[in-house]
Structures are given as C-alpha cells and as structure tokens.
C-alpha positions, 0 to 999 in steps of 0.5 A: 748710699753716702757721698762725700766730696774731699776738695783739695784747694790749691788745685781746686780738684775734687774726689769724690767717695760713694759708700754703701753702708749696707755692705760697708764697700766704698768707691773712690773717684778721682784720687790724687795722690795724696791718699791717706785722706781718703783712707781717713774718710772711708774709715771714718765712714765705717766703710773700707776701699774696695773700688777705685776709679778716675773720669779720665787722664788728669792734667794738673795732679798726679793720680793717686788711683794705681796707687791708692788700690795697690795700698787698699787691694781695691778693684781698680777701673780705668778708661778703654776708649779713647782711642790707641792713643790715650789708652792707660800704659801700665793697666794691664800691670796693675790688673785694671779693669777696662771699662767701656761705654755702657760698662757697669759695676756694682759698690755694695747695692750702688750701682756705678755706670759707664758713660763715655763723654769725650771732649775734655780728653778722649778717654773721658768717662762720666759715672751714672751712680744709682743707690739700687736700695731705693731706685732703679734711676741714677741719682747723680753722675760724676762728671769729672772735667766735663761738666763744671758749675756754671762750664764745661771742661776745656777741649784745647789742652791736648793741643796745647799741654800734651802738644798733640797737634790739630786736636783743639777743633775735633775735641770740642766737636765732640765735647759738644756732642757729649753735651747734646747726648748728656742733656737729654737725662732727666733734670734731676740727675745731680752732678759732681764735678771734679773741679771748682772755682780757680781751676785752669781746666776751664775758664768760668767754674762756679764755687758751689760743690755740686749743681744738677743737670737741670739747673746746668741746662737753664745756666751754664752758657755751654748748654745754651748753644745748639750751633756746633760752629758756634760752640767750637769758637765760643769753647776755644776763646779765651781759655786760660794758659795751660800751665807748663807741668801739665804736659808732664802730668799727661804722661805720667799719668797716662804711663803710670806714676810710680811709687813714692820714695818711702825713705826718709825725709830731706833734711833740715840744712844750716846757712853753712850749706847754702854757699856750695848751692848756689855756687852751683847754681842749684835751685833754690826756692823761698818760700816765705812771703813777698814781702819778706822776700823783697825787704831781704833774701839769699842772693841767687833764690827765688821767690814762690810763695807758700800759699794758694797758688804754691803748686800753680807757679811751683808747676809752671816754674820749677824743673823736673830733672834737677834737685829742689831745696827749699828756702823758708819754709816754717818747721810746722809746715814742711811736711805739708809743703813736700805733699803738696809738691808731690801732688804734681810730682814734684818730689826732688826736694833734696833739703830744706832751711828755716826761716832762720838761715836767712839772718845766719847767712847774712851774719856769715857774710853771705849775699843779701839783696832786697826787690825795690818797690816802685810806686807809679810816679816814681816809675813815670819819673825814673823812666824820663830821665834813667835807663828803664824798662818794662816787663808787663809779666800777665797774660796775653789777655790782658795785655792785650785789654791794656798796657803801658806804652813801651812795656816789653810784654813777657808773661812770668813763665817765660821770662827765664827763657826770654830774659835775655833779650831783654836790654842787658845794662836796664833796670827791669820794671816788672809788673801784673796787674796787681803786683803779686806775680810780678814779685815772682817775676823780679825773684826771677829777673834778680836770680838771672843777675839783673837790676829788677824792680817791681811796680807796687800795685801793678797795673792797676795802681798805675791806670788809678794813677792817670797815668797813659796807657794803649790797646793792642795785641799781645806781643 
C-alpha cells in the first residue's frame, strides 16, 4: 500500500491518494476540482483511478469527485446516511454507489470501510483503511472534517451557511458522540485529515499533515470532555465566521457540480475595453497588491489581492450570477488564477487585463484614484477637527476584545450591504487589525463613490500608539 496527500494551500484542504501497488488500483478521497493533479500523482505512481470517493458534502471547494471518476471510469462512492435531507442529488445519474455504515470495499489488497461520524455534516463518513497484505487491523482512517490535528470539525455551519435552522445543537451532540465511539479504536490507527492549518472548518487546526488517534486522545481539547453539555458549548464558542459562498458550495455539491465549460479561455482585453465596463457598472477585480492598489487604480474596481487568501475574500465578495473580469492579473499566472476561482465555482470570468492596462487607461484619460494611507496621529488629528468616521472592518470577536471609540463596527462582508448607513458627506477611515482586510474594504468603500482611507497598521498600530480604546460587544 502507498499514501500520498495532495494539499491545496488556499483552501488549506487535503486529498488524499491510497494505491495498491500490486494491483496498480488506487483510490482518490476528497478531490476537488482541480483533478489533473491527481491523475498526475497516480500516473506517477504507476497506478491508475479506479476508486473515487469524499467524507461528506463539502463547504468550502467544489468536489471534483463526479467529475473526477466520469474522467477516469472509476467507481464512484458517496454517503447514504444522513438522512433525506442530505442525501446526494445527482448519485443515482452518475451511477454511485452508496455506501452505509459498516459498508466496505476493496482498492487492490486495501480494504476501505465505512464509518459514519455525523456531526461536522450528517452524511459524514470516516474510511477505515487496512493494507490486507500485511494486516487484518486498520492502519489509518481518513477523517475528513471530523477529526482535525489538534480539533474537530465545526457542527454550526448547516446553521449558519446552509441556513438550516436549530441544527448547530443536535449536530454537536452527535459530533460528541462520534467522538466517544471513534476513541475507543486502538491508538495507533493514523489519522488523515481533510483540512490544516488556516481552514474556516474549525477554529484550531494544527499544521502538522497527519497525527494518530493516540496522540489526538492525549492533545486535541475536544477528547478531553466527557461532559456532552459542556462539549456543545465549548464546540459552539468562537467558531470563526462561516464565508458566504459556502452556502453556495453546499448546494452544489450536494445537487451535483456540473461539467466545466471546455471552450475557450477568456480573453485578454485592452484599456479600450474597460470604459463600456465600468459604465455598466461590471465587476471589476484588481488583483494586483495593496500597495499597488493604493498608490494607483481604475476608478470603480476593486482590490483582492492575488495570494493566499485570494479565493477566502474572492468567495465572501464576488457574486454568483454576474460576469467577473479581472484586473492585473500577470500573463504567467492567469491560468492559475481562473483554476483557482474555479475551485469554488467561481467561473464567469468573461475577460482579463494585464497589469499594463492601468498605465494605458490613465494615458487615454480614463479615471485614476489612489487609497490615503493614514497613520494614527494623523487619524487622532484629523477627527478633532474634520468630518471622520471609523470603519472597524474585523470581526465580531475582535471587536468585541477592543475597539476605537466611536468606530461604526462593519466587518468587510458586509460593508457593500451596509455602506449606506454609513453618514454619506464623511470620510470613511477603515481599518483591521493589521490593515491588510481593511485595504480590501477601502477597494470597496471607493468603488461605492465614497471618500475612504485606510489606517496604516490597523489596530494594531493604533493600540502601539497609546492611543485610547474600549471593550465591548459587537454591534
């Protein structure tokens, strides 16, 4: 048997491949969309995709499991528990098999078992993996978004993304009994998990790529409560805000994501192209740094930058139903870029412009603006004697750990919906922690055609200042 894990960073998700080399069959776990790679791996294995299976209904990537086994003719394997509600939509078109507690399947001589461990989802399963050609016990088991390095998977986001109402409590009651049922294996068993560091399905997962349950039993805080109540409450506090597209990858993936437009590419654009665009009020995204952003940019577009936390904000920010064209984006990296939004089904990209364009648009006399930068003095100055407000753009966590007095308290998400309450003749003084989410947010105040200006170093710039500050709760 081989295993090899396949980490896409900016959703910080694993797959997972497990191959037989006896028998040259392998399975795939938890494809995303993005499936050449695994093709790629298993050819360079020497093994071919006759498997194809995922723990559960994802959140936060679009599965690339139907596809991924249409490509290959592999058997694909999908979740029939949970319930009537959270069954797979389109299993039956694409031939799946269902699989059941207790259910097992062979890949080769490596036997795969069914385990179901609702709490993350209903419909969650976990994969009892046992290499037959040297043992009749489980090596490992791929957990998905139940266990986690270090935590467990998050049981509020059918509340709170797929707006399934009262769920958040019996979901973590039954996370904690899939806990007390899954501890007692043998502490050796290895766990591979679906997620790492920097993932919103949890709220404290490790970086390490794998751990065993043994070492989970003796560190991870969720096996160290043998109180259900007091599980629900600690499981449910201060869980990070569940991004807005989730909602969206919910249903489709549970529906069924269908088939990626395999015409061609979106076109490269000229500066000539950008005024009918912004006339019409067309999303335009720059993807070029904050900095960059700040110094000079089209009138209108809005800043994400293209890095890490690309597809988080592209996902909380960018619609579902309207064209996208993206702005900045270097030749050597647009192809990436498109897989990248594809992989949370963002895929209208109708056109793009190099970096170029911005120079061009300027020379033929179109709009150009720049993001102030304000330092704290200048912004404890300006607001004794000017028209100012305060944006605190984080979260509601960390509002509530410290703020600004006065400060309106808008997290970035939400600022295009509430920006109109905002007092209309003010600048708007934005500002995170640190300043690199509230650049986004000026990107957003501006496009809306108000005065915006980002704090330089955030909060935490102003605090190191001395300068004052309150507690209190989120607004």
């Amino acid at each position: 048997m081989l295993i090899r894990r396949l980490f896409d960073h900016q959703l910080a998700q694993a797959s997972w491949l497990v191959g037989c080399a006896a028998t040259g069959e392998a399975i795939i776990v938890d494809p995303n969309r993005r499936i050449e790679q695994y093709l790629d791996a298993a050819r360079e294995a020497g093994l071919r995709v006759t498997h194809v299976t995922e723990t559960h209904i994802h959140a936060d990537f679009v599965s690339g499991s139907r596809e991924l086994a249409a490509r290959t003719g592999a058997r694909l394997l999908l979740s029939a528990e949970g319930g009537t509600d959270w069954q797979y939509g389109y299993a039956a078109e694409a031939n799946a098999t269902l699989l059941h507690d207790g259910d097992s399947f062979m890949v080769g001589r490596v036997r795969v078992a069914a385990r179901h461990t609702p709490g993350h989802t209903p419909e969650h399963l976990s994969f009892l993996v046992t290499d037959t050609a040297t043992s009749d016990r489980p090596i490992g088991a791929f957990t998905g978004d139940f266990i986690f390095v270090g935590d467990v998977g998050r049981p509020d986001l059918l509340e709170r993304a797929a707006h399934v109402a009262g769920s958040m409590d019996a979901s973590a009651r039954a996370l904690f009994r899939s806990l007390q049922s899954f501890s007692q294996l043998p502490d050796y068993l290895q766990l591979w998990p679906g997620h790492g560091a920097g993932s919103a399905c949890g709220k404290a997962l490790g970086e390490l790529p794998q751990t065993t349950l043994g070492y989970e039993r003796l560190s991870n805080w969720a096996f160290g409560i043998d109180d259900e109540e007091t599980f629900v409450r600690e499981v449910l506090r201060g869980q990070p805000e569940a991004p807005r597209y989730f909602a969206q990858m919910k249903r489709i993936n549970r529906d069924g994501p269908r088939e990626r437009d395999a015409g061609p590419p979106p076109p490269e654009l000229g500066a000539a192209a950008l005024g009918p665009l912004l006339e019409a009020h067309a999303v335009v995204v720059d993807l070029r740094s904050a900095t960059q952003f700040a110094e000079r940019h089209v009138s209108g577009s809005i800043n994400i930058p293209d890095g890490r936390q690309l597809l988080t904000w592209a996902g909380w920010l960018l619609p579902y139903d309207r064209d996208i064209h993206l702005l900045g984006a270097e030749p050597a990296r647009i192809g990436a870029v498109l897989a990248e939004l594809a992989t949370i089904g963002l895929d209208r990209v109708a056109g793009w412009f190099p970096p170029a364009v911005v120079d061009a648009w300027a020379r033929s006399g179109g709009s150009i603006e720049s993001v102030p930068q304000w330092t704290p003095a200048q912004l404890a100055a300006e607001r004794t004697r000017g028209n100012v407000q305060i944006v605190d753009v984080r979260w509601p966590h960390e509002w509530e750990t410290g703020h600004i007095a006065g400060a309106a308290h808008v997290p970035v998400p939400n600022l295009a919906a509430q920006i109109a309450a905002l007092p209309a003749d003010a600048t708007l003084v934005l500002h995170c922690q640190g300043g690199g989410r509230s650049a986004i947010a000026a990107s957003l105040a501006r496009a809306a055609g108000r005065k915006a200006v980002n704090l330089a170093g955030g909060y935490g710039a102003w605090v190191a200042a001395g300068l004052p500050t309150e507690t209190g709760p989120g607004e």
